[in-house]
KEMAR-981236 format. One record per residue: residue number from 1; residue in one letter; x, z, y of N, C-alpha, C in turn. Coordinates in nm, 4 decimals. Layout:
BEGIN
NUM  a  X  Z  Y  X  Z  Y  X  Z  Y
...
# end
This chain:
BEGIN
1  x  0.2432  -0.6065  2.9731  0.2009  -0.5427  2.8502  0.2971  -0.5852  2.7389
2  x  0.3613  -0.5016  2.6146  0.4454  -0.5325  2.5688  0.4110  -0.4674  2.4190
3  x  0.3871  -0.6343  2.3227  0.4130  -0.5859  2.2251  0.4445  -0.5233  2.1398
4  x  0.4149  -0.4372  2.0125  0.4807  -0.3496  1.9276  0.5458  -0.4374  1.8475
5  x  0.6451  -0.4543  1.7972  0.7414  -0.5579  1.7294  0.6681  -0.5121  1.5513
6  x  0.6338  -0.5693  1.4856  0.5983  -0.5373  1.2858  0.6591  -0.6505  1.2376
7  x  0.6823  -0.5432  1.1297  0.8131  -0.5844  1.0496  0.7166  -0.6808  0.9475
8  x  0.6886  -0.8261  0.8990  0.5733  -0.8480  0.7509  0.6410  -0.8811  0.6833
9  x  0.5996  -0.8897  0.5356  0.6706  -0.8512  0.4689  0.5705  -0.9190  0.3481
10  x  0.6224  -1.0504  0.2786  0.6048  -1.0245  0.1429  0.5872  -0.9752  0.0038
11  x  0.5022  -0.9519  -0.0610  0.4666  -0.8965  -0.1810  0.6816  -0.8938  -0.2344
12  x  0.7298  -1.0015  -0.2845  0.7814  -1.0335  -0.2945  0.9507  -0.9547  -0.2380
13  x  0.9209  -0.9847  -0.0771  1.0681  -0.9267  0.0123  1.0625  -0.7742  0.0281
14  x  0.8534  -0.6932  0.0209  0.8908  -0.5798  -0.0249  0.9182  -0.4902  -0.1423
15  x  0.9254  -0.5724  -0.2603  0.9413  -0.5318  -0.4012  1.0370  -0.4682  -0.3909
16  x  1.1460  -0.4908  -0.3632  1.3070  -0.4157  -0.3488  1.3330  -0.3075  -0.2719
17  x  1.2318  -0.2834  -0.1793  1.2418  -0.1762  -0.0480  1.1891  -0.0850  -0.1255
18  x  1.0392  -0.0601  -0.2027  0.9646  0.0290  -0.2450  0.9576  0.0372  -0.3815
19  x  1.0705  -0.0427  -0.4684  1.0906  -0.0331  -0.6413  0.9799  -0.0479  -0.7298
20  x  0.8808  -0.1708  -0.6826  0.8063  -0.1645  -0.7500  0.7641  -0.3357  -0.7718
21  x  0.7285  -0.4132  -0.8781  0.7406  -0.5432  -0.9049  0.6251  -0.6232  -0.8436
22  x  0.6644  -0.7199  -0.7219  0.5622  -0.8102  -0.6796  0.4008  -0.8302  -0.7551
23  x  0.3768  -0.7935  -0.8517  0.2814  -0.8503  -0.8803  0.1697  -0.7064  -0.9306
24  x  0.2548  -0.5892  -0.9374  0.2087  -0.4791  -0.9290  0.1600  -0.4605  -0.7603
25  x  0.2402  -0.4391  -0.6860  0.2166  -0.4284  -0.5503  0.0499  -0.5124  -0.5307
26  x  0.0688  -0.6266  -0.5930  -0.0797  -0.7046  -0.5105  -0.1855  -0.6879  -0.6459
27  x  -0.1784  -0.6499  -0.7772  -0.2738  -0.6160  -0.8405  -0.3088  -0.4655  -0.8453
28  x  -0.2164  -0.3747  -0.8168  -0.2970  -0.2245  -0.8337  -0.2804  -0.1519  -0.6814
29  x  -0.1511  -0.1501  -0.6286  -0.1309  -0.1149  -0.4934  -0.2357  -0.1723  -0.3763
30  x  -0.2435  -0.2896  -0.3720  -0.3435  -0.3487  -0.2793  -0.4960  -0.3061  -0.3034
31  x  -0.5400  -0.2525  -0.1629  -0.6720  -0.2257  -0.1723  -0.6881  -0.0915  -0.2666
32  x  -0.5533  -0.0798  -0.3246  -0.5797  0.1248  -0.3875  -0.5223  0.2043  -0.3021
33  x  -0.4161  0.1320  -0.2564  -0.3062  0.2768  -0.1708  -0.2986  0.1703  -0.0610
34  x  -0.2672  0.0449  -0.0419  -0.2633  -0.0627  0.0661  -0.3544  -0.0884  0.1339
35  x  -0.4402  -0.0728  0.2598  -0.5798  -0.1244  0.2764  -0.5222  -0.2682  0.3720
36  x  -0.6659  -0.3610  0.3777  -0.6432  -0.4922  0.5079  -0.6204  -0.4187  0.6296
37  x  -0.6081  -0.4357  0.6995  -0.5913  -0.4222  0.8423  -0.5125  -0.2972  0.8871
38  x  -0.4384  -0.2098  0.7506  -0.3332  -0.0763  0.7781  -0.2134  -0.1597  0.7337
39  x  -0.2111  -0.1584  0.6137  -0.1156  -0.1876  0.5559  -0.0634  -0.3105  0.5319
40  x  -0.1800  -0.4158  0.5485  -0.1859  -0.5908  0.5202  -0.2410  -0.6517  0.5574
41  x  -0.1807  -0.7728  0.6217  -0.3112  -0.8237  0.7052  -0.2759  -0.9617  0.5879
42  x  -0.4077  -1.0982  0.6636  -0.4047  -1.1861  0.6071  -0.4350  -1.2592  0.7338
43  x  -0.3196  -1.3421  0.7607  -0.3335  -1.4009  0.9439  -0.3934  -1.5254  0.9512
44  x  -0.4359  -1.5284  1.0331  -0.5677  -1.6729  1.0435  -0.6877  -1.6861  0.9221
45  x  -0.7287  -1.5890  0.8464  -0.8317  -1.6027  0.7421  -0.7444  -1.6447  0.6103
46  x  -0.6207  -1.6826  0.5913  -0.5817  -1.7525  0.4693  -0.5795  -1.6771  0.3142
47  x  -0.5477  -1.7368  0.2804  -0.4967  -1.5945  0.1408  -0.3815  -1.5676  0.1092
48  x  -0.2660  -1.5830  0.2199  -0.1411  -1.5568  0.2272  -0.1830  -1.3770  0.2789
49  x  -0.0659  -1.3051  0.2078  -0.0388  -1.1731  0.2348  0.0568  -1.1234  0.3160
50  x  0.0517  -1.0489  0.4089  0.2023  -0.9815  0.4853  0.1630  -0.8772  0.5072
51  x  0.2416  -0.7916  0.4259  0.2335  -0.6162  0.4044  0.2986  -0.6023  0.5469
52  x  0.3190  -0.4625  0.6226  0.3525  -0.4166  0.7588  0.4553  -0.3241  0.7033
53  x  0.5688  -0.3102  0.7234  0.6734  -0.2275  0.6562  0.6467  -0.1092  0.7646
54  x  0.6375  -0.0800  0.8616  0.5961  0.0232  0.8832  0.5050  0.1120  0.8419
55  x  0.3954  0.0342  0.8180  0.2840  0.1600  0.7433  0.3307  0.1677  0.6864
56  x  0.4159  0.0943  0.5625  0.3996  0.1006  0.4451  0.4974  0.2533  0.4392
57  x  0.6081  0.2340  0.5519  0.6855  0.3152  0.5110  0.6465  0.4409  0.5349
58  x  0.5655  0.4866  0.6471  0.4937  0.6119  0.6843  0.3724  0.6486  0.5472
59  x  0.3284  0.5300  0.4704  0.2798  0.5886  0.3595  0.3269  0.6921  0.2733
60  x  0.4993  0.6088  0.2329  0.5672  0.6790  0.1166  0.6409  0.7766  0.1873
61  x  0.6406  0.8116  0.3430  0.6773  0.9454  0.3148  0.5400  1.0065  0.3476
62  x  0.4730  0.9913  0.3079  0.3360  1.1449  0.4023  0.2955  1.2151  0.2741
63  x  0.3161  1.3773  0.2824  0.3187  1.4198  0.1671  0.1739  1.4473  0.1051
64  x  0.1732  1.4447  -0.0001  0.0694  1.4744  -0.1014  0.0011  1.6507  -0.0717
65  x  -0.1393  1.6782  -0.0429  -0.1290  1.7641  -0.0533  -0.2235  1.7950  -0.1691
66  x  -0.1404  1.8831  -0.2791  -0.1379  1.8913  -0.3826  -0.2893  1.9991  -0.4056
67  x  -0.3391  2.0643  -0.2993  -0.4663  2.1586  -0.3439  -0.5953  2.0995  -0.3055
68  x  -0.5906  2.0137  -0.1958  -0.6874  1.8725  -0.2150  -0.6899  1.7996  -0.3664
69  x  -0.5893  1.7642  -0.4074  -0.6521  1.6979  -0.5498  -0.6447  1.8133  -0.6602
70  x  -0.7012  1.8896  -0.6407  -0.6795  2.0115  -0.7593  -0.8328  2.0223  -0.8701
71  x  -0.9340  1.8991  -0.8066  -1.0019  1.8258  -0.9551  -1.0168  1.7085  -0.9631
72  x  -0.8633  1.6628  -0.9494  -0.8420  1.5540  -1.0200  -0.8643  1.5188  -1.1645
73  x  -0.9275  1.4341  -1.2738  -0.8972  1.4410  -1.3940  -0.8237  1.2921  -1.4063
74  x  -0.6835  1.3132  -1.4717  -0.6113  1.1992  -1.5234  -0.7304  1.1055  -1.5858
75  x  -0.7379  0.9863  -1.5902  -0.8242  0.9298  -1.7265  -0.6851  0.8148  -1.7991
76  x  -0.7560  0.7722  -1.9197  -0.6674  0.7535  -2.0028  -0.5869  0.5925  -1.9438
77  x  -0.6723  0.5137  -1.8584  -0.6011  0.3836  -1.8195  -0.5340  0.4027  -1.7045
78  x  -0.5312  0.4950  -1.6502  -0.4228  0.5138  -1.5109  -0.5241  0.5414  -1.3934
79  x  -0.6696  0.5468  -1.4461  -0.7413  0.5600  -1.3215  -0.7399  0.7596  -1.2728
80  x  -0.8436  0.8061  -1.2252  -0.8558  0.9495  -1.1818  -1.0045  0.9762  -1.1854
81  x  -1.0541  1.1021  -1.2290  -1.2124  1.1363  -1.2092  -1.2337  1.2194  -1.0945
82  x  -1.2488  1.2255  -1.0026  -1.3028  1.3103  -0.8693  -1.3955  1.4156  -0.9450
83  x  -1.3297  1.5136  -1.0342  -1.4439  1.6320  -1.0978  -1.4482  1.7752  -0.9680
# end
């Protein structure tokens, strides 16, 4: 039986891959667009993080489909209203 090889990946070592600043990634990305066990695990129970560069990368390409969110409402802090 033979392992799938994953790439983990620091908040940190993936900031540069996906242009976006370590500390964004683990305060708004995590648990909004990142879930545990797709995108991040936390190995042996700790509170160390290792993102999976594979999901991550099959995230940023899978396209948006734009007539599914068609009642979206922007709100004013960056969140969305499901109208």
């Amino acid at each position: 039986m033979s392992l799938q090889q994953k790439t983990l990946l620091t908040a940190k070592e993936l900031s540069p891959l996906i242009k976006f600043n370590p500390d964004y990634i683990n305060s708004k990305l995590k648990d909004k667009v990142f879930f545990e066990g797709i995108h991040y695990i936390r190995p042996f129970g700790c509170r160390k993080i290792f993102y999976v560069w594979e999901q991550i990368e099959k995230e940023l390409y899978q396209q948006t489909n734009y007539q599914a969110q068609k009642f979206i409402i922007p709100m004013a802090k960056g969140g969305v209203c499901h109208g």
